[in-house]
Each structure stands twice: as C-alpha cells, then as structure tokens.
N, C-alpha and C positions, 0 to 999 in steps of 0.2 A: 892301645893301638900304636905301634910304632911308626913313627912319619920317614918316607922315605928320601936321603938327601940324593941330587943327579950323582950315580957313581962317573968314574970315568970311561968315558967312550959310550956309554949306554945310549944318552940324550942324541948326540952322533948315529949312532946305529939303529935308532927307534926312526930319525929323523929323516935319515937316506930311506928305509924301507919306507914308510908312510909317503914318500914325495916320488917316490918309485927310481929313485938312482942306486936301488938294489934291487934288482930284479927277483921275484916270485914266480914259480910253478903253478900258473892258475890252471896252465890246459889237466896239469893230471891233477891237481881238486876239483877241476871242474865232472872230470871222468871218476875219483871217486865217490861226487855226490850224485851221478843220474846213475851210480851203480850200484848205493846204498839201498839198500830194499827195508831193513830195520834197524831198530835202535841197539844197539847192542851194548852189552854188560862193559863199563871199564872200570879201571883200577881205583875207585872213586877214592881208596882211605890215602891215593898219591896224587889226586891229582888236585890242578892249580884248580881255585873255585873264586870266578870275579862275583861280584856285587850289580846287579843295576839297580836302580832307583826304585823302580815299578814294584823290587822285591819284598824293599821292609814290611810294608800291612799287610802285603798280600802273605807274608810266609807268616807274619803275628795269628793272621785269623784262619792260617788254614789248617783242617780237620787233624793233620799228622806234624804240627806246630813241635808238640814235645818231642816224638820223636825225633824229626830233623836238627832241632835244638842240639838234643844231646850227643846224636853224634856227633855233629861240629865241635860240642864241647870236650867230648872228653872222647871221640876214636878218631877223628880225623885228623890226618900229619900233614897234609900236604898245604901249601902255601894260601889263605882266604884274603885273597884282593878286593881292597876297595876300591874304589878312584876317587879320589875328592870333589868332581862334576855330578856322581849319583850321590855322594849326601847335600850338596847343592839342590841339586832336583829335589830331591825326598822332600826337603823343607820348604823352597819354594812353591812347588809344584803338587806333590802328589798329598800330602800332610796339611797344607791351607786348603786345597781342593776339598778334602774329605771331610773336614770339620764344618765346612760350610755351607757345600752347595746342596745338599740333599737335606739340611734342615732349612736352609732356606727357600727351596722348592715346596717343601710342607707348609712350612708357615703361608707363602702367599696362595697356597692351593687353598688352605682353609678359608680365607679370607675370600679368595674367587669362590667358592662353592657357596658362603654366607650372603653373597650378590646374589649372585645367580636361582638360587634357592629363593628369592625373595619377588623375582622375575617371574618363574618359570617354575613351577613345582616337580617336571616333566623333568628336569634337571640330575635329578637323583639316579638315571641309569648312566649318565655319565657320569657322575661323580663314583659310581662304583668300579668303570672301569677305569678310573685315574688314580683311582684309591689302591688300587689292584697293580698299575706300573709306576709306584710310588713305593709302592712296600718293594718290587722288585728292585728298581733302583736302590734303593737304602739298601738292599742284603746285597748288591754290589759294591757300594760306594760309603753306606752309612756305619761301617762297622766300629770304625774312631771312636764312636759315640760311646760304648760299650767300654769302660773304664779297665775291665778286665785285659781288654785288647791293647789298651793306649800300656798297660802295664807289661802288655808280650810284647809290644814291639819297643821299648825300654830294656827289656831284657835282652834283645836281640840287639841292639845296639848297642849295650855292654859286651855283650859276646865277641863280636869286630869291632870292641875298642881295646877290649882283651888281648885278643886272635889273629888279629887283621893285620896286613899290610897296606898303610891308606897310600895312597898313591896318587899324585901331582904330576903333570908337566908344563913348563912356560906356555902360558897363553900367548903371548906373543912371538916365539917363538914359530910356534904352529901355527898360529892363523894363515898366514896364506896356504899354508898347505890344507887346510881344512876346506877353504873357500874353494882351490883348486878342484878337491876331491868332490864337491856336494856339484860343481856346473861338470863335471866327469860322472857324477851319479854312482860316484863309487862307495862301497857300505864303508860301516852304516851311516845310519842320518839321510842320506837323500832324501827320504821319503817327507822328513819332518822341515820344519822351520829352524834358523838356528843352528848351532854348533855340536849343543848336548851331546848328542850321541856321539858324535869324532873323538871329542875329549874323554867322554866314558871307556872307549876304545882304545886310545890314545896311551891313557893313563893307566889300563887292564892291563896293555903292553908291556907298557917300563916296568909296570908290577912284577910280571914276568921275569923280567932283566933282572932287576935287583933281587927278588927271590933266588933266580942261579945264581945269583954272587955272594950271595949272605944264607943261603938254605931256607927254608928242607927240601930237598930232592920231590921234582915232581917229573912223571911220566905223560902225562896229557893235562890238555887245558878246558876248563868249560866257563861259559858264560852263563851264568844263570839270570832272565829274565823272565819277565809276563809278556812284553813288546811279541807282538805275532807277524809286523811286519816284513816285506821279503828284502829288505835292506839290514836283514839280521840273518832270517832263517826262512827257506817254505817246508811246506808240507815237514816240521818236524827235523831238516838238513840246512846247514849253517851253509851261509852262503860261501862258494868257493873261493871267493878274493881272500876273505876272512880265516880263512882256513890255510890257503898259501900264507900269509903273510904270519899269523904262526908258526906254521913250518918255519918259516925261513930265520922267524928270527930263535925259535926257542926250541925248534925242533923235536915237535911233539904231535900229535894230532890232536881236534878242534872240536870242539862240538856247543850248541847253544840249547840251554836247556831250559823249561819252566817247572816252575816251583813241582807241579804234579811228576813230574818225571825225576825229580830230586828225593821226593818221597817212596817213589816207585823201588830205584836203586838201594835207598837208606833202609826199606822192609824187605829187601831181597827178593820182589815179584818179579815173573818170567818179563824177556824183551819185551819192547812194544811194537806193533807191527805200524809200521811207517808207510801212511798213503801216499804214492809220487804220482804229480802229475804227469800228463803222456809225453812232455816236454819243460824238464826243469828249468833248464837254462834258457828259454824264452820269459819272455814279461808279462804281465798280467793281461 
C-alpha cells in the first residue's frame, strides 16, 4: 500500500471545503437525493472505492468474499482508499470486539445457567431461549473465531496493502474543524461519539486528491460501509452534504454503499429498488 505524502495545495483545498469557506451545492444534492428512486448501475471498474472499518470481517465472512475479492484483485482500475482512522478502528475497535465479546458472553452464560440449574430446575426453558440468542449473536459477531475467516480477512488486507491508497490527514490540523462540524450536526459522525468518522471522511477525501494527481482516472466515488446510520446514508441515498462536498472537490458523483450492494454490482444483478421515506430530508 502506498502512503500518501500532503501534495501541494490539496491539504488547503481539503481544508477550506471541510470548514465550509468553499462553498458546496447542497440545495441540488439535496434535490438529487429526494429524487432518487433506485440504485442504479455505475461505472464501478472506474470508480474511487473507500474503506470504512466496519468493512474488513464483514466483507472476510460474507457469502460472495471470493468473488468481490477477485475483482478488486485483478479487474478493478479505479483508485481503492483507505484512510488510516478505519485501520485504527478495525484494530481497536471492531477486531478486539469480535474476538471477545461473544466468547465471553458464552463462557459466563454457561456458568449462570450452572447456578441457576441448581436453584430452579424450571430454569432450562430459559436457558433454551438464551442459547438460541447466543448462537444468533455469534453468527453476527463470532465469526473471528473460525480460523478460516481470520485467514480472509488477512488476505483482504493484503489486497489494500497491495492496491490501496492509505490515506492520512493532520489530526491537529482538523480538529477544530471536526469539533465545529459534529456541534453543526454535519455528516458524518454526528450521530457517534468521537471524531472517527470525520477523519474516515476526511482522509477518503484527500485520498480523492491525491488519486487525481497521481492516477488512475476515476468517474465516481463510493464509500463502502456496513454503518446504516443517517449521518452517512438513509434509506439506501448518501446524505446530500456528502455528496456536495464531493462534487465540489473531485467532481464526480457520490454514493455510500454496503458490502451486499458491492457484491450485487461485482455479479452483474439487476438495480435495487431503493425505499425513500415520504420526506428525506427531515430527521428521524
């Protein structure tokens, strides 16, 4: 994976738009998202493709893994962003979580049911139903465990160390503008604690940048994530701020995608038809 250094003027130009002393078209993103009805086919073997965090296991364990794999590996041209805040997450966050919390959910269930059991004999119809959102849990969350999987999402991270564009910007730098942007409620991140998502953003961006300045040629941008939050995407449509603020700096159109709709594209299945609420741009 190639590290990216600030080109010239980029850090500049990343900085005015993010701090809003470059102005963005939100009114007509706003009017092409409440006027999107589906997801429609784009130029996916050109276009920019970021990273979030939430992506690595979930894209190791799921069903069309090889598939997505190979095209990334050997037909896709267009620019794969990382930002160096999602492999921060991956390892803090989503990779300690999964290795532990779901065996160690088991472990003390066993140990409560062993009590209980000794109490109450009557015990054993709940024990069936805990046993039952226990296994559920673990096929969300416990997949780590399964050696095979720790070895695809290894291989995927060779892939974007390969492929990838990893991508930095000064933490200090940004911070006030970040802090600005989450008491404005502006995407992403609002919704969360923390900075995370600004700098995942942030960092997608200047990926952007330096891509145009060093190649390969991209036509649109997507954000691949699992986050369903509406400080990213509703109903399936990238929030309009997000969308302008690509436009302006990279001039491309936007789109936030999850791993199922990555695979959708990569096996050539028809649109997806996209539910819009009766008022997008209202709040929840």
């Amino acid at each position: 994976m190639s590290g990216t250094s600030p080109a010239t003027g980029s850090l500049d130009r990343l900085e005015a738009l993010l701090d809003r002393r470059t102005p963005i078209s939100t009114i007509t993103a706003l009017s092409q998202a409440i006027s999107k009805t589906t997801q429609t086919q784009v130029p996916l073997e050109t276009a920019a493709i970021g990273i979030d965090a939430s992506v690595f296991l979930k894209l190791a364990s799921h069903p069309k893994r090889d598939d997505i794999v190979d095209y990334l590996d050997t037909k896709h041209v267009g620019p794969l962003i990382v930002p160096g805040q999602a492999i921060q997450e991956f390892w803090n966050n989503q990779l300690a979580a999964v290795l532990t919390v779901s065996d160690g959910l088991k472990r003390k269930f066993e140990a409560l049911k062993q009590e209980a059991e000794k109490l109450n004999p009557d015990f054993g119809g709940y024990a069936v139903k805990m046993d039952r959102l226990l296994d559920e849990f673990g096929s969300d969350y416990g997949y780590a465990y399964d050696p095979a999987t720790l070895r695809s999402t290894l291989t995927i991270v060779k892939l974007f160390e390969r492929k990838g564009y990893l991508s930095y910007v000064p933490r200090t730098r940004f911070h006030q503008i970040a802090v600005g942007r989450k008491r404005t409620k502006t995407p992403p991140g609002f919704k969360d604690d923390g900075d995370g998502d600004f700098f995942t953003w942030a960092e997608f961006l200047f990926g952007l940048l330096v891509a145009q300045e060093k190649g390969p040629r991209f036509d649109h941008a997507i954000v691949l994530t699992n986050d369903r939050k509406i400080d990213w995407s509703r109903d399936g449509i990238a929030h309009p701020v997000l969308t302008a603020e690509v436009a302006q700096l990279a001039g491309v159109p936007f789109d936030v995608w999850t791993i199922d709709q990555l695979a959708r594209q990569v096996s050539g299945a028809a649109p997806i038809e996209v539910e819009i609420s009766a008022n997008p741009a209202a709040g929840p």
